[in-house]
C-alpha positions in Angstrom: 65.6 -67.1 7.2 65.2 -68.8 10.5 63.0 -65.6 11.7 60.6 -65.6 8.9 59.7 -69.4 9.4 59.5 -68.8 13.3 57.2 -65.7 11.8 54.9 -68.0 9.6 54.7 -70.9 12.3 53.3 -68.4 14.7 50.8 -67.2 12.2 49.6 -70.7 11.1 49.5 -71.7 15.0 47.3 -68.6 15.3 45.0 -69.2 12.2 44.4 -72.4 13.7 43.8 -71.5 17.1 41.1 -68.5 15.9 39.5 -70.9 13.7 39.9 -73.9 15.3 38.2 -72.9 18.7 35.3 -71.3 17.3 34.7 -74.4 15.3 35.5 -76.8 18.2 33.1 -74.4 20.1 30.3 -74.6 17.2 30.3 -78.2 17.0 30.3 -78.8 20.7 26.8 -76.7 20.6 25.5 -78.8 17.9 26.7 -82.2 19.4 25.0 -80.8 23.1 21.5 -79.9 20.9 21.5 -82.8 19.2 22.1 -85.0 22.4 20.0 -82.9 24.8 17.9 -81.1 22.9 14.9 -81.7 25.0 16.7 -81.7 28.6 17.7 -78.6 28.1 17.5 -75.5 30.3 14.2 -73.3 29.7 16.0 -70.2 28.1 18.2 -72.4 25.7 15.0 -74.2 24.7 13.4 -71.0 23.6 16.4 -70.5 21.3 16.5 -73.6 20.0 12.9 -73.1 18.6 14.2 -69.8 17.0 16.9 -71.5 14.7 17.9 -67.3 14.0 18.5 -66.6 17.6 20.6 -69.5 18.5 22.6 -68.6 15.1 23.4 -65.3 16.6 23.8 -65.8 20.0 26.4 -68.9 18.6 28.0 -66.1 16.8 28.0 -63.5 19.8 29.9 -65.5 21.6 32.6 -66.2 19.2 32.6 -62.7 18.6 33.1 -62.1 22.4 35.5 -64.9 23.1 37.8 -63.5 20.5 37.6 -60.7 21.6 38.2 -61.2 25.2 41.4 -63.6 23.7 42.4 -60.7 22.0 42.5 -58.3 24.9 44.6 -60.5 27.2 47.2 -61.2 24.5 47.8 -57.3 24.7 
């Protein structure tokens, strides 16, 4: 009984951490575009006036962190 709840603490720590970064990550961008929106560097800039682009690049590198997290956990 002792394993299984070891078992689901370790999944719930994981759920948290793999949405919990991305999140943390997401709302850091916002908070940085919001706050320096017009000091920021040329190439973020351009993104910013494509909302579609920043969406995907936002979600690129989620995709990419996790997947580098994933690949050093093995």
């Amino acid at each position: 009984m002792g394993g299984a709840a070891s078992k689901e603490g370790a999944m719930l720590r994981e759920l948290a951490l793999a949405i919990g970064i991305p999140l943390a990550l997401l709302l850091l961008a916002l908070l940085a575009m919001e706050q320096w929106g017009d000091r920021l560097p040329a190439w973020l800039q351009r993104l910013a006036k494509r909302p579609s682009w920043l969406w995907n690049a936002g979600i690129g590198l989620i995709i990419g962190l996790s997947l580098l997290r994933w690949l050093l956990q093995r």
